[in-house]
C-alpha positions as CSV (number, residue, x, y, z in Angstrom):
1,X,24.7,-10.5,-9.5
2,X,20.6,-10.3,-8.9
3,X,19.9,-9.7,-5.3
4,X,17.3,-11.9,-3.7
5,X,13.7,-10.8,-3.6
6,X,11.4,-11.3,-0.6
7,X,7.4,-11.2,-1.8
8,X,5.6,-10.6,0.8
9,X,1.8,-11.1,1.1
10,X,-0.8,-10.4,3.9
11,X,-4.2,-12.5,3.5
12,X,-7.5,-12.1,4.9
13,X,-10.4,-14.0,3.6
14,X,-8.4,-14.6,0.4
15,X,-9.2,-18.2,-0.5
16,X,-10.7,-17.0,-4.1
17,X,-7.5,-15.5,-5.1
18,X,-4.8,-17.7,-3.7
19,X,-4.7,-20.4,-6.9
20,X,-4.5,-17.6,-9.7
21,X,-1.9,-15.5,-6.9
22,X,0.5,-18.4,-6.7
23,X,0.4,-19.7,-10.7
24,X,1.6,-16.0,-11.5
25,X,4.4,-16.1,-8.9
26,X,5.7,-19.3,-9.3
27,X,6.2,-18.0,-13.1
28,X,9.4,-15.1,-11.6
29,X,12.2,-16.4,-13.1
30,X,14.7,-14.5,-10.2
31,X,15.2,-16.1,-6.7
32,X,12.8,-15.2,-4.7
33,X,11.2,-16.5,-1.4
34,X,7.8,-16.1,0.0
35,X,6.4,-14.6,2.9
36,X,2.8,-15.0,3.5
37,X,0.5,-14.0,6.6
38,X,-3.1,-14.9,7.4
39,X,-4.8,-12.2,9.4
40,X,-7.3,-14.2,11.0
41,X,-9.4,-15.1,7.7
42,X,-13.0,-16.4,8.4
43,X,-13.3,-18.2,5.4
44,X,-11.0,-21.3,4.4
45,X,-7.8,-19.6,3.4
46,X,-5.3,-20.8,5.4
47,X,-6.4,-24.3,4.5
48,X,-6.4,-23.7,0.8
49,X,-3.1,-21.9,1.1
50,X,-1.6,-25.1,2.9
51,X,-3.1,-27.3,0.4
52,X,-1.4,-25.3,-2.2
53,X,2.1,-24.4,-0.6
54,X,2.5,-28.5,-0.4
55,X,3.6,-28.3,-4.3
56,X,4.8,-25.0,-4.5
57,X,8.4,-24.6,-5.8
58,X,9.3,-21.6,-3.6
59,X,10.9,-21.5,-0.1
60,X,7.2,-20.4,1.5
61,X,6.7,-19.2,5.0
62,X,3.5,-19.0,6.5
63,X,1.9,-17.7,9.6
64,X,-1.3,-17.6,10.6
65,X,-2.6,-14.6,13.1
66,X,-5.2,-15.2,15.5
67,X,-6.1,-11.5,15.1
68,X,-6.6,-9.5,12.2
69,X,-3.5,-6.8,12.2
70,X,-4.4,-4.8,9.4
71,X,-2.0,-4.2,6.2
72,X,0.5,-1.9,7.5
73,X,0.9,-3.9,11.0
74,X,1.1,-7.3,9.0
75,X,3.5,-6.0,6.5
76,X,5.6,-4.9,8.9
77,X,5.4,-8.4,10.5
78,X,6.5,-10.1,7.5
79,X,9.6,-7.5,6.5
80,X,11.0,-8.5,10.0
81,X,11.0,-11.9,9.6
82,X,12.2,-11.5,5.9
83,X,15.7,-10.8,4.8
84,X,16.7,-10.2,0.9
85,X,17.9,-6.7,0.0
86,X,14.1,-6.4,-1.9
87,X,10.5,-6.8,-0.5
88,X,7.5,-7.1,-3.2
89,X,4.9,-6.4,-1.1
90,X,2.0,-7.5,-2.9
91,X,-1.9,-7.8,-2.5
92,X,-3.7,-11.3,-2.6
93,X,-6.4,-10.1,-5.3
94,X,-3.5,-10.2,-7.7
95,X,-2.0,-11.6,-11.1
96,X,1.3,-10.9,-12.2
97,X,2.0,-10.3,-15.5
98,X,4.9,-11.7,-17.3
99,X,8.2,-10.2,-16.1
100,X,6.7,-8.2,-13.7
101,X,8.9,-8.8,-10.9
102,X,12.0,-9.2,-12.9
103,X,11.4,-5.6,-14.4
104,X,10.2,-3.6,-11.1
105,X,13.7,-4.9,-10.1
106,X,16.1,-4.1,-13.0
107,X,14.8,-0.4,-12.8
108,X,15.1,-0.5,-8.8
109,X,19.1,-1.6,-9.2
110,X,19.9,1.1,-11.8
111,X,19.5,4.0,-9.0
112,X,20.4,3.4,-5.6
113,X,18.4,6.6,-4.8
114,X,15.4,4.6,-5.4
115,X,13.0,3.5,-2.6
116,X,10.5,2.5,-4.3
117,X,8.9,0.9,-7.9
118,X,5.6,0.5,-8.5
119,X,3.9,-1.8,-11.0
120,X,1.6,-0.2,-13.1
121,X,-2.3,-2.1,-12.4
122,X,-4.9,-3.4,-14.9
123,X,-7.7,-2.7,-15.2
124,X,-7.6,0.3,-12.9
125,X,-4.9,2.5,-11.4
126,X,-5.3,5.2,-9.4
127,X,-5.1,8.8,-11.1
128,X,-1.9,10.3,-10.3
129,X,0.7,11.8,-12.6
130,X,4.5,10.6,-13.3
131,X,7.4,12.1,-15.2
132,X,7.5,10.2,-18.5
133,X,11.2,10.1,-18.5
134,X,12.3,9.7,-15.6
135,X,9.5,7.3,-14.0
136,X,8.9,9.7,-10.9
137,X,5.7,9.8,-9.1
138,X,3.8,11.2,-5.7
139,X,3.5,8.2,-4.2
140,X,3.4,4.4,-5.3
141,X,0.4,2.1,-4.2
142,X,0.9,-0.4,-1.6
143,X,-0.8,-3.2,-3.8
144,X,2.4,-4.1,-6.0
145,X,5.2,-2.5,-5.0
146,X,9.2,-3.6,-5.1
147,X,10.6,-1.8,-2.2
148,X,14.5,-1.0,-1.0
149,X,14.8,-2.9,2.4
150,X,17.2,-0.3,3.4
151,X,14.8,2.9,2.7
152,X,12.0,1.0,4.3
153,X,13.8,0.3,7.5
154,X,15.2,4.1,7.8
155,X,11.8,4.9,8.6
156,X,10.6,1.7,10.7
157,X,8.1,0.6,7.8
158,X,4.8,1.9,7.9
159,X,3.4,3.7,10.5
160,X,1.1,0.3,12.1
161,X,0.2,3.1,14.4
162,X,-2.3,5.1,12.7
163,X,-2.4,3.0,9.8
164,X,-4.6,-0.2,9.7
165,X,-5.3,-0.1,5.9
166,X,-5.9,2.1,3.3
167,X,-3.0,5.6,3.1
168,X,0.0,4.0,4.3
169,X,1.4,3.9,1.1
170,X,1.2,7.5,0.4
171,X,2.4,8.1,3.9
172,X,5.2,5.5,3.4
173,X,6.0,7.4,-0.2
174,X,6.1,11.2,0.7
175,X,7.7,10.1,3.9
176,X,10.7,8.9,1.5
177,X,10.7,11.5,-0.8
178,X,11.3,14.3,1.9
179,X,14.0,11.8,3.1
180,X,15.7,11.5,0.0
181,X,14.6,8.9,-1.8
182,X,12.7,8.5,-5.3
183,X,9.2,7.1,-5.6
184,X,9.1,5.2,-9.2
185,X,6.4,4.1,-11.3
186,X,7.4,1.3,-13.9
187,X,4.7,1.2,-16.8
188,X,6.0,-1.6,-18.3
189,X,5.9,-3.9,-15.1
190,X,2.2,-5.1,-14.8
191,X,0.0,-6.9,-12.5
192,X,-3.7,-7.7,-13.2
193,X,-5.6,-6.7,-9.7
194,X,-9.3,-7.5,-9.0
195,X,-9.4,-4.7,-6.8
196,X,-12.6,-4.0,-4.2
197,X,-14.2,-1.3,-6.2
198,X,-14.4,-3.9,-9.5
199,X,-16.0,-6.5,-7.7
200,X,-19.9,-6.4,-8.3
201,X,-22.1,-5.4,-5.1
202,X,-19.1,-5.2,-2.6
203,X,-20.0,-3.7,0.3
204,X,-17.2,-0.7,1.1
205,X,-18.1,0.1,4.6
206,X,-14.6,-0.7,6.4
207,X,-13.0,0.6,3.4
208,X,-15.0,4.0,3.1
209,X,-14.5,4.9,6.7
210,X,-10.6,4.1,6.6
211,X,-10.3,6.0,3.5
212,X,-11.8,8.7,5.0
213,X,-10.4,8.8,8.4
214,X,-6.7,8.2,7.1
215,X,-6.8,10.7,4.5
216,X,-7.2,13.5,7.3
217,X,-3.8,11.8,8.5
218,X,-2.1,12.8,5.9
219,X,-3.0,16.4,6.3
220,X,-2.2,16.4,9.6
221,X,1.7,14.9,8.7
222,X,2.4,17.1,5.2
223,X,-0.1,19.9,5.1
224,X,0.3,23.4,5.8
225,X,-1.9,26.1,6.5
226,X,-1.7,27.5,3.1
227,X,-3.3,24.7,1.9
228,X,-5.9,24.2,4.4
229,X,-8.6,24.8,1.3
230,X,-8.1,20.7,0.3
231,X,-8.5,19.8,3.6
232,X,-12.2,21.8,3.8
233,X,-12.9,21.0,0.3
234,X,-12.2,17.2,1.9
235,X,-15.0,17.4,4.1
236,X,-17.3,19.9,2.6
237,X,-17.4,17.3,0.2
238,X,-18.1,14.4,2.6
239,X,-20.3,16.1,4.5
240,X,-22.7,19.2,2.6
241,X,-21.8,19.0,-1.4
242,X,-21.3,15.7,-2.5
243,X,-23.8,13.1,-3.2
244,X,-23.3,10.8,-0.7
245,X,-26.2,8.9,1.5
246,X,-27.3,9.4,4.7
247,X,-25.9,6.1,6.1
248,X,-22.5,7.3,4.1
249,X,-22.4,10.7,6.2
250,X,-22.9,8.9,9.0
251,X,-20.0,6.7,8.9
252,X,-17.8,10.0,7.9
253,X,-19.5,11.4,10.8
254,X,-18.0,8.3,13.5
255,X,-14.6,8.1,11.4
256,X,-13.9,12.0,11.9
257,X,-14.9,11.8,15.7
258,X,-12.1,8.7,15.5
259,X,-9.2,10.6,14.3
260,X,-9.2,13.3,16.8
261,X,-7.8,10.4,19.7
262,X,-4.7,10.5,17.2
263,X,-4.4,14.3,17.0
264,X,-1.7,14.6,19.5
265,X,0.3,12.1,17.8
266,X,0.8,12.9,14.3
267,X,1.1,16.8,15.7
268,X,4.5,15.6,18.1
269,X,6.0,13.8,14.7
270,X,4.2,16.7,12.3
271,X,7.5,18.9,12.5
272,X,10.0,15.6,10.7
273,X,7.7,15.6,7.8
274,X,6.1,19.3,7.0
275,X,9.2,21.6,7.4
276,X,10.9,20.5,4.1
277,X,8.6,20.8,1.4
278,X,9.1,18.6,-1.5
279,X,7.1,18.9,-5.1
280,X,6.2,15.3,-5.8
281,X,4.1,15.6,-2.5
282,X,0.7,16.4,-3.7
283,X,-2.4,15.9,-1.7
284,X,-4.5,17.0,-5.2
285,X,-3.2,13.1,-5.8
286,X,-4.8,11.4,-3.3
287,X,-8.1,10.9,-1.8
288,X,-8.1,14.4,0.0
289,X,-9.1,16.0,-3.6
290,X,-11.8,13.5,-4.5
């Protein structure tokens, strides 16, 4: 029998992408019910999303924040109140792709080891490696992703406490892996995403300085002192070598004096994640090396 699937969405200033986002859902030929959350969009989305949800042929749920909770916080929100075996977590800016769903699905049910299954993105993915055979990766994006309810609630979701967006997923995914479960990437499951760094003269501030600041995160969580070289690589980079401007240093600058208020944190949880090391976790995958 084919378990239930739980998509679930979190929204902010959206209302471009919801029509496209809901024609390519309501084409999932499973059972599935939708989970959607407004994180206190400016423009009109919560009206065009209840304009649209009035004819949609999905059990919907929708909430609509007064605050904007970031991705990891409102994802979190949304598992809670959710209850199939499966969440899709999935990003507004989306199309899926015929059988996208159905197939992230078939390949999470043939391994109860897996935690995770990741649909592979058009027109851009991010540059990481998986085994051919076997489907295994370092970590899985958080922008279409079928996850195991079970794996994700062993370690509380993601970490809303660091994390407002941008590196939960690779937290979420090595966090996993050192835990036992199997990070998946399905090549033949597709989703068409019109992701920030595609979208002529977008302005990346928020996103730089969260890239930035949450990558140093992660080194703080998995690394090791042998490998202290990515992390000043990281920020020679930022800050002397690479050919970023002035007002980009700068933002590095206040997002590295941000961190250090979370220091004491990650260094009490440090010792769950960094004493087993595992291969598939690779900070030469992830922002740290670029």
């Amino acid at each position: 029998m084919t378990p239930d699937v739980d998509v679930l969405v979190v929204l902010y200033n959206s209302a471009s992408f919801i029509q496209p986002l809901l024609e390519s859902l309501s084409r999932i030929t499973i059972p599935f019910s939708l989970y959607l959350l407004d994180n206190a969009s400016s423009d009109d989305t919560a009206e065009k999303l209840a304009a649209s949800l009035a004819t949609f042929p999905v059990r919907t749920h929708l909430w609509r924040s007064l605050t904007n909770n970031g991705f990891a916080k409102g994802i979190n929100l949304l598992a809670r109140q959710s209850t199939s075996e499966f969440l899709f977590i999935l990003n507004p800016d989306t199309e899926l792709e015929q059988r996208c769903v159905e197939r992230l699905l078939e390949r999470a049910m043939s391994d109860p080891a897996i935690g995770l299954c990741e649909a592979r993105q058009r027109p851009r993915e991010h540059p990481k490696y998986y085994d051919p055979q076997t489907g295994e990766t370092t970590w899985c994006t958080g922008a279409a992703v079928l996850v195991r309810r079970k794996a994700f609630e062993e370690l509380g979701g993601f970490d809303e406490r660091i994390f407002f967006m941008y590196c939960e997923d690779v937290d979420l995914s090595w966090k996993l892996w050192v835990r036992g479960w199997k990070c998946i990437y399905v090549p033949d499951a597709v989703v068409r995403h019109y992701s920030q760094d595609i979208i002529p003269g977008k302005r990346r501030t928020v996103e730089n300085y969260f890239s930035f600041r949450n990558s140093l995160f992660l080194f703080y969580r998995f690394g090791t002192w042998n490998q202290k070289r990515v992390l000043y690589n990281f920020l020679l980079n930022r800050f002397v070598f690479g050919k970023y401007s002035f007002r980009s240093r700068v933002l590095y600058t206040f997002a590295f004096v941000d961190h250090i208020r979370y220091i004491p944190y990650l260094l009490r949880t440090r010792y769950l994640w960094c004493a087993k090391r595992h291969p598939w976790v690779r900070f030469e995958e992830t922002s740290l090396a670029e």
